[in-house]
C-alpha positions as CSV (number, residue, x, y, z in Angstrom):
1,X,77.5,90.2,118.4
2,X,75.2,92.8,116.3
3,X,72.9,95.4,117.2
4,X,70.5,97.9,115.1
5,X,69.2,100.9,115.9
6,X,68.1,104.4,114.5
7,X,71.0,106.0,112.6
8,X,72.7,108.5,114.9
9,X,70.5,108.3,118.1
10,X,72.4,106.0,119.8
11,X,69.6,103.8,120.9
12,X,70.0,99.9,120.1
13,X,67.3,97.9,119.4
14,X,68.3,94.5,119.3
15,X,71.3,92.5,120.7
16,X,72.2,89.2,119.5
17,X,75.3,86.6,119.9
18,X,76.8,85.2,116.5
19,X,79.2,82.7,116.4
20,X,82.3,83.8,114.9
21,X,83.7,81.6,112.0
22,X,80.8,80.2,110.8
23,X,78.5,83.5,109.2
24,X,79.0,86.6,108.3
25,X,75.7,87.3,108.1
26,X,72.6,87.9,110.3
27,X,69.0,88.5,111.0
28,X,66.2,88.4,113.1
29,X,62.2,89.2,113.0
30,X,61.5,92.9,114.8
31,X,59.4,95.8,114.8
32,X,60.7,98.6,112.5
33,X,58.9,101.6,111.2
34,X,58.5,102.9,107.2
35,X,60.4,105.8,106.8
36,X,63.0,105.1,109.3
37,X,66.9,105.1,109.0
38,X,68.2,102.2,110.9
39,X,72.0,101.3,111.0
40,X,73.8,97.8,111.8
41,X,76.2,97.7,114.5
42,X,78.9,94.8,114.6
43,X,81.1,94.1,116.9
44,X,84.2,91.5,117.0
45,X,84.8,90.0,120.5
46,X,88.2,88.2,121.3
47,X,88.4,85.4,123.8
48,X,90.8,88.1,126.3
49,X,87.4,90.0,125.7
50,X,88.8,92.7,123.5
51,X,86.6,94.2,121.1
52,X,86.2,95.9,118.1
53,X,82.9,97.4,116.6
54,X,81.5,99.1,113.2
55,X,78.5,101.0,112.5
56,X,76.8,100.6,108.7
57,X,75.4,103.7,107.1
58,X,72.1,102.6,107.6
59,X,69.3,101.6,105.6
60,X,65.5,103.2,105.0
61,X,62.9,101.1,105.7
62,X,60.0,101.3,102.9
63,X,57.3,99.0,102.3
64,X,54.6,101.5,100.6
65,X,54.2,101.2,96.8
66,X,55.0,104.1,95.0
67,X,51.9,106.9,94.2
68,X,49.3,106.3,91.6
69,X,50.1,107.2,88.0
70,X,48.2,107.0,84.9
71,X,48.9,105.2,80.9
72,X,47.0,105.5,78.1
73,X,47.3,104.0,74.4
74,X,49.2,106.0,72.5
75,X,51.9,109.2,72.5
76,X,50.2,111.3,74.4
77,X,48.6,111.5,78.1
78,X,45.5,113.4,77.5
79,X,45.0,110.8,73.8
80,X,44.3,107.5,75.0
81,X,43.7,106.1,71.6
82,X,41.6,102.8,71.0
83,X,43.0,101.7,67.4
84,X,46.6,102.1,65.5
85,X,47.3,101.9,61.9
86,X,51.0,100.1,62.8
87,X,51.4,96.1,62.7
88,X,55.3,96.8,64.0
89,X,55.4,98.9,67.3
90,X,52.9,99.9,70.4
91,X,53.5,103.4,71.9
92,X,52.3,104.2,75.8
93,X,52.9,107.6,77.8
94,X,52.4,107.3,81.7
95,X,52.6,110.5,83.6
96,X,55.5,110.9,85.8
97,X,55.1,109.2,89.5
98,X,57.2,109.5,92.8
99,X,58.1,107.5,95.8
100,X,57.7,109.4,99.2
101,X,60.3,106.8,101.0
102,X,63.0,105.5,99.1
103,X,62.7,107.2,95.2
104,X,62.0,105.5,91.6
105,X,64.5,103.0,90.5
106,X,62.6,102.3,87.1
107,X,59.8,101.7,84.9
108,X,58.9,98.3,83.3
109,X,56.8,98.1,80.7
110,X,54.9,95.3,79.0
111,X,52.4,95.0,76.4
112,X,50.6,91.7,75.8
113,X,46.9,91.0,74.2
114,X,45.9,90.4,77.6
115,X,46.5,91.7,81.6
116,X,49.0,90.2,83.6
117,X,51.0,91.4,86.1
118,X,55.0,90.8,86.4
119,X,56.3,90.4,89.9
């Protein structure tokens, strides 16, 4: 048996039988909103109907890219250069960006004579 619901409240969302011995692991399709905390409650039932039951500490749900930034050619922001002298190394400066929901993990970076995009 699980449940979810907003971290703290009280308030669960979802109910749902699993059988025990064969996952450990569950999901299911439901409304949820960005920005929201939401916590995982599981619950261990014997067959005398005893029970047992643990909260997670909740995860933040964000599906917004983080804010616009800007990179130029070159080492500095406000220098976006068209031409280099160097056959051995390219040098880009971005200005700092933020995430409003769940913070920056990293940067990747890639140069190429052409642009693609990495997923």
């Amino acid at each position: 048996y699980w449940n979810y619901g907003y971290c703290g409240s009280g308030v669960l969302l979802h109910p749902s039988d699993v059988d025990a011995g064969t996952k450990t692991e569950s999901s299911a399709a439901v409304a949820v909103t960005t920005g929201v905390r939401y916590c995982v409650q599981v619950r261990a039932v014997n067959k005398a109907g005893l029970s047992a039951a643990v909260w997670s500490d909740g995860m933040l749900v964000d599906i917004t890219r983080p804010n616009d930034f800007t990179v130029v050619d070159g080492p500095q922001l406000l220098d976006d250069r068209d031409h280099q002298s160097s056959n051995t190394k390219l040098t880009a400066t971005w200005s700092a960006t933020t995430d409003d929901q769940s913070g920056l993990l990293h940067y990747t970076v890639q140069a190429g004579s052409t642009m693609k995009v990495i997923c």
